[in-house]
N, C-alpha and C positions, 0 to 999 in steps of 0.2 A: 498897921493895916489889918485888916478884917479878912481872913482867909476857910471859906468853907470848902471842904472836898467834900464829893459823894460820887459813888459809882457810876459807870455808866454804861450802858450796851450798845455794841459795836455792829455792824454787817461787815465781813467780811476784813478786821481792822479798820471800819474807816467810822467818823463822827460828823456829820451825819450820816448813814448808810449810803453808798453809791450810788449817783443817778443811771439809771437805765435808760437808753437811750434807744426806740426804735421805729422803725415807719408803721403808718396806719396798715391796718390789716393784717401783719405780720404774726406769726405766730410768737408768742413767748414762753420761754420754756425756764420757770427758777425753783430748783433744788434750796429746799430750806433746811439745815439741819440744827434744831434746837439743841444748843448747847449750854443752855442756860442752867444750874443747876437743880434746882426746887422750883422751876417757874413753868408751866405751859405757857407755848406761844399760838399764835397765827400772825400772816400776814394782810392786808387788807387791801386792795390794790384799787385807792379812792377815786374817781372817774372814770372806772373801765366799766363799759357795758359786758355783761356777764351774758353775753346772750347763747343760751342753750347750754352755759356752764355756769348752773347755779354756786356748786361746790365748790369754785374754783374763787368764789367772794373773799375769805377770810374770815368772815365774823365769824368766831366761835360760838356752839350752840346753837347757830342758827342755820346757817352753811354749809358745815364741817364740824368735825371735833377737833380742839386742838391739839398741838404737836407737843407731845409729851416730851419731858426730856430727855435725851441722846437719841429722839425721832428722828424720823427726816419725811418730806411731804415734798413732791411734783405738782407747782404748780403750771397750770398749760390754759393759755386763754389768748385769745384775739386781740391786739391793740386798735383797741376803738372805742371813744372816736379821739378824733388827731386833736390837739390839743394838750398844757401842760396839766400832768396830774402828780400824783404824788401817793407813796404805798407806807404805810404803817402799821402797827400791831394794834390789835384791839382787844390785849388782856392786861387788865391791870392798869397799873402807872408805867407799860414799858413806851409807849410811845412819849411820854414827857422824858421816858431815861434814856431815851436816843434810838430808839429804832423804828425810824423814819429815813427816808431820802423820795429824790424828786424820780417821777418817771415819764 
């Protein structure tokens, strides 16, 4: 049988990162600490309306700088709107190496 290993990145130990779970409107409050060796990250928090918090999008470069590593970054935004979404990184190949989960 045919066996490839490769690396993968974890949130918080888990594969795929933990769904966050909260009601619309809610404030959300997630502490990022890059621990990635040689790699900046962000995260991306895909369906949330960013409203009046641009910086708090994720895209590097565009939003924000990213989190360098052994950083740490407060992200703080409004869930909305209600509905399934989902939060990723958007440097590199890390969101195909596992850091993703549902929100």
């Amino acid at each position: 049988t045919d066996v490839v290993q490769r690396n993968v990145i974890t949130v918080n130990d888990m594969f795929p990162g933990p769904t966050i779970e909260v009601m619309e409107e809610a404030q959300v409050v997630v502490t990022v600490t890059n621990k990635l060796l040689t790699e900046a990250t962000s995260i991306h928090w895909h369906g949330m309306h960013m409203r009046g918090m641009p910086y708090m999008d994720g895209v590097p470069f565009i939003t924000q700088c990213p989190i360098m590593p052994s950083e740490t970054f407060v992200y703080r935004f409004h869930a909305e709107p209600a509905g399934t979404h989902w939060y990723h990184s958007h440097l590199s190949t890390q969101k195909e190496d596992g850091l993703f989960g549902a929100l």
